[in-house]
C-alpha positions, -999 to +999 in steps of 0.1 A: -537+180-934-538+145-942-563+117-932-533+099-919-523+129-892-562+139-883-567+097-872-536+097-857-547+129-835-578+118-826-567+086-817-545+098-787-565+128-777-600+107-774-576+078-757-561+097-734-594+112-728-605+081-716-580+066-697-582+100-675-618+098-672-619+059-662-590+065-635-610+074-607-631+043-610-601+020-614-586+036-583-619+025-561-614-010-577-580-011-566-588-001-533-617-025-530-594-056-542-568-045-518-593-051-492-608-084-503-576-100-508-600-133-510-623-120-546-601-123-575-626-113-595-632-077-580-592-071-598-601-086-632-613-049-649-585-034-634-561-061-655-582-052-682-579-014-677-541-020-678-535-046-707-561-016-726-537+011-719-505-005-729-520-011-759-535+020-768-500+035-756-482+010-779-507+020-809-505+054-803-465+055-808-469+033-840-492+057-854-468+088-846-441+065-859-460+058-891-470+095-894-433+106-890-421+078-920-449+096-941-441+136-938-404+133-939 
């Protein structure tokens, strides 16, 4: 296999690991910002949770767009 197809593996598999291990906590910080209406600054990581997802999403379908463009 090539280097190309192992990063582009490991990419979304250690990603998605991720996002699935840090939902839990982004769901109590949702819930806590919900209640303090008042704190903006208790929704800030959950912003940055989002805006990180999209954009390991968005990478992740360059690299399988990439990886296509190279093995056909």
């Amino acid at each position: 296999m090539n280097l190309l197809l192992w990063i582009t593996v490991g990419f979304i598999v250690i990603g998605l690991f991720v996002l699935i291990s840090m939902k839990k906590g982004m769901e109590e910080r949702v819930a806590f910002a919900i209640e303090n209406k008042d704190d903006t600054e208790a929704a800030k990581p959950v912003v940055w949770w989002i805006a990180g997802a999209t954009i390991w999403g968005i990478v992740s379908v360059l690299f399988i767009v990439w990886s296509f463009s190279v093995y056909v």
